[in-house]
C-alpha distance (Angstrom), angle and dihedral (degrees) to the residues before:
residue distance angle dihedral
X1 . . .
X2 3.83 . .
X3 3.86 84.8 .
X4 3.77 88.2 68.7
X5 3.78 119.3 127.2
X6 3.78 134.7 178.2
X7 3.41 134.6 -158.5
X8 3.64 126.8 -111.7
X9 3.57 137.4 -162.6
X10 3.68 113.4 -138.5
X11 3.84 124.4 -176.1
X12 4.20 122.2 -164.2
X13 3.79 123.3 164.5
X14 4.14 90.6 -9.2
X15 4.13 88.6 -59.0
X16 3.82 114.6 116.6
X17 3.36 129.3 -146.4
X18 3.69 134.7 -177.2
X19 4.14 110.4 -143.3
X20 3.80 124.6 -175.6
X21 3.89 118.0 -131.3
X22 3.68 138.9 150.5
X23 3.75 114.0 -88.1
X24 3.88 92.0 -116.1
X25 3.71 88.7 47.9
X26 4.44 91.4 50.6
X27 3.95 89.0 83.8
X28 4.06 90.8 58.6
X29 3.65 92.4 39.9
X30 3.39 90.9 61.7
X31 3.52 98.1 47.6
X32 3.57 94.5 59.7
X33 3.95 96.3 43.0
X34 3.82 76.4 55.3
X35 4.15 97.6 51.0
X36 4.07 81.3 36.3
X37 3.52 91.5 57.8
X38 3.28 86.3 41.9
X39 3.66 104.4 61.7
X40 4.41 92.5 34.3
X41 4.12 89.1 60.6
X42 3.99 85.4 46.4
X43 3.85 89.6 50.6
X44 4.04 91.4 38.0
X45 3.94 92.9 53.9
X46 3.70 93.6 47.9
X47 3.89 103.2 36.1
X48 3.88 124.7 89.6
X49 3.54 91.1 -157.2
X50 4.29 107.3 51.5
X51 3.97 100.2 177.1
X52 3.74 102.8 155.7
X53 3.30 91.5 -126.1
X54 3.63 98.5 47.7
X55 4.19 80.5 56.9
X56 3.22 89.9 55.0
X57 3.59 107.9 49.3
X58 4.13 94.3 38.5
X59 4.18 84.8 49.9
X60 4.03 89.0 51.5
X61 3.53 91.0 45.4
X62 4.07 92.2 51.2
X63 4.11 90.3 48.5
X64 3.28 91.6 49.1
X65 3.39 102.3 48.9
X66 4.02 86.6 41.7
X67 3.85 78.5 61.2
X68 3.66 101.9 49.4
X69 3.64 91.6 55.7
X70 3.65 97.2 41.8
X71 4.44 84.9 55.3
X72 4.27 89.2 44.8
X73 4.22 86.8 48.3
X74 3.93 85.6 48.0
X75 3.64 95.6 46.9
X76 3.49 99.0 49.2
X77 4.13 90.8 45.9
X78 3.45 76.6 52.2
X79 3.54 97.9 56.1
X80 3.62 98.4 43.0
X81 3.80 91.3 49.2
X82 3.70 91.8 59.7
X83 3.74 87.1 42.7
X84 3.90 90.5 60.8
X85 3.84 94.7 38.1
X86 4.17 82.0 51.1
X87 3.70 96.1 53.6
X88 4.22 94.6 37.5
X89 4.04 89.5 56.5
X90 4.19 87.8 43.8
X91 4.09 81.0 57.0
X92 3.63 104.5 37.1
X93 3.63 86.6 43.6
X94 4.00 92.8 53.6
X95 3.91 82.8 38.9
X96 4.12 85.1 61.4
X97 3.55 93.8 43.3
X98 3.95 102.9 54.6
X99 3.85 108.3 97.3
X100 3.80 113.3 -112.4
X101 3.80 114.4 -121.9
């Protein structure tokens, strides 16, 4: 049955909506309606125009670029990481190679 689904109930901005996930996946799915939420009421509060689908769209646009930053910030810990790892093995290696007296 890894083909199951359920059916959950989500609620943003007073608007439900009924989204199909795996069960193991309902606990995440709920976290981000939560951080979705989340980020719409911040929009709503400080917007002069609060379509819904204005929300929406400006609340996607803020996660994602939340998201894009968080991947560049990874990446380039990443980099640096290997850098360090890089030069350590150049001097443990150089460390192994000098003759013991």
């Amino acid at each position: 049955m890894a083909d199951e689904t359920v059916t959950v109930t989500v609620k943003l901005l007073d608007r439900e909506f009924l989204v199909g996930c795996k069960p193991d996946e309902r606990e995440g799915l709920l976290a981000a309606v939560e951080h979705l939420g989340h980020k719409m009421r911040e929009i709503r509060h400080a917007s002069r125009s609060p379509g819904y689908d204005r929300i929406a769209v400006l609340a996607a646009l803020d996660i994602t670029h939340e998201l894009l930053m968080l991947q560049r910030s990874q990446h380039t810990l990443s980099s640096n990481a290997g850098e360090q790892l890089a030069m350590l093995r150049r001097k443990l290696e150089q460390a192994l190679d000098t003759p013991v007296e």
